[in-house]
C-alpha positions in Angstrom: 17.9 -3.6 17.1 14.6 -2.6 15.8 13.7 -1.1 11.7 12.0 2.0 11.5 10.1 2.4 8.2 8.2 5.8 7.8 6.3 7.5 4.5 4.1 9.6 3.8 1.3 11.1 1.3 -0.1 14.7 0.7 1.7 17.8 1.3 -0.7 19.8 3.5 -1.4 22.3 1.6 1.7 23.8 0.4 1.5 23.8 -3.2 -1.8 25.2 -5.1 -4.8 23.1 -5.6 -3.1 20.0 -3.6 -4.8 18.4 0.0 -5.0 20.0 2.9 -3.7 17.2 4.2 -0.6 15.5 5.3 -0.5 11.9 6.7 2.7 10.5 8.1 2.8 6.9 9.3 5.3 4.2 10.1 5.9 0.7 11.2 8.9 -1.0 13.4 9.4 -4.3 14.3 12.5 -6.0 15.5 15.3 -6.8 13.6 14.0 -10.8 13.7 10.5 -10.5 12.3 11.7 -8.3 8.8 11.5 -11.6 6.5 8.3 -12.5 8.4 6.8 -9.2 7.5 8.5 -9.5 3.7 6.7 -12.6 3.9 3.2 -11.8 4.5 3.4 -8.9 2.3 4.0 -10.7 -0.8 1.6 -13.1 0.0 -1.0 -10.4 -0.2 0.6 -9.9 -3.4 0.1 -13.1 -4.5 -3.1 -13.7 -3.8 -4.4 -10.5 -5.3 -2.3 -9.2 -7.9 -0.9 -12.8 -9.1 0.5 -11.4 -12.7 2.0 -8.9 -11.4 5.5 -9.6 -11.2 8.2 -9.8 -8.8 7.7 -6.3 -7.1 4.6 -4.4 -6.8 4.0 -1.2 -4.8 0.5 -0.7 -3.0 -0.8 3.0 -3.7 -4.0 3.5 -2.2 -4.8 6.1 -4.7 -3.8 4.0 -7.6 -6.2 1.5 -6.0 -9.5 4.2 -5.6 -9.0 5.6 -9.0 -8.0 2.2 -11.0 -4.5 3.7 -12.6 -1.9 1.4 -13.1 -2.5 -2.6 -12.6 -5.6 -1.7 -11.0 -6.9 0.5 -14.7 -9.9 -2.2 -15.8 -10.3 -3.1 -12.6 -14.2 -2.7 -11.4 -14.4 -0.1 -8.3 -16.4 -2.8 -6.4 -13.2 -5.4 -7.3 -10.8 -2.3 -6.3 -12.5 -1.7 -3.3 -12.8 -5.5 -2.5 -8.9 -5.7 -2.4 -8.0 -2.6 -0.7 -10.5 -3.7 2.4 -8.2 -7.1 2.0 -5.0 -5.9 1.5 -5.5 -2.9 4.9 -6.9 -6.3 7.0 -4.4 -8.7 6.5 -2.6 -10.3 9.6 
């Protein structure tokens, strides 16, 4: 059996003043390989965000605009991490 995970951002237009834009992505993998994905993930966590806590959620636009645990952040930090975090293995 293989997990299907899909989200997406933007709306494409349909409400006033919002992005023209609407991107739809998704990742599967097989069954096996979910805790070695789980894994991976919060070792990015980890290594970058090491006070966060147990759970944090990546937002790429929390990470441009520095809201949330990324406010006080510097953009070239920010920027630094994102380049990290859409890299990793």
């Amino acid at each position: 059996m293989h997990i299907l995970y899909v989200d997406e951002s933007g709306d494409g237009g349909s409400v006033p003043g919002s992005s023209r834009h609407l991107v739809l992505c998704g990742v599967a993998m097989h069954e096996g390989q979910w805790r070695t994905m789980t894994k991976q993930l919060n070792e990015i966590q980890v290594r970058n965000f090491p006070t966060a806590g147990a759970f944090l959620e990546f937002h790429a636009s929390e990470m441009r605009t520095g809201a949330r645990i990324f406010r006080g952040l510097p953009r070239p930090a920010r920027d630094a991490k994102y380049q990290r975090q859409s890299c990793a293995p």
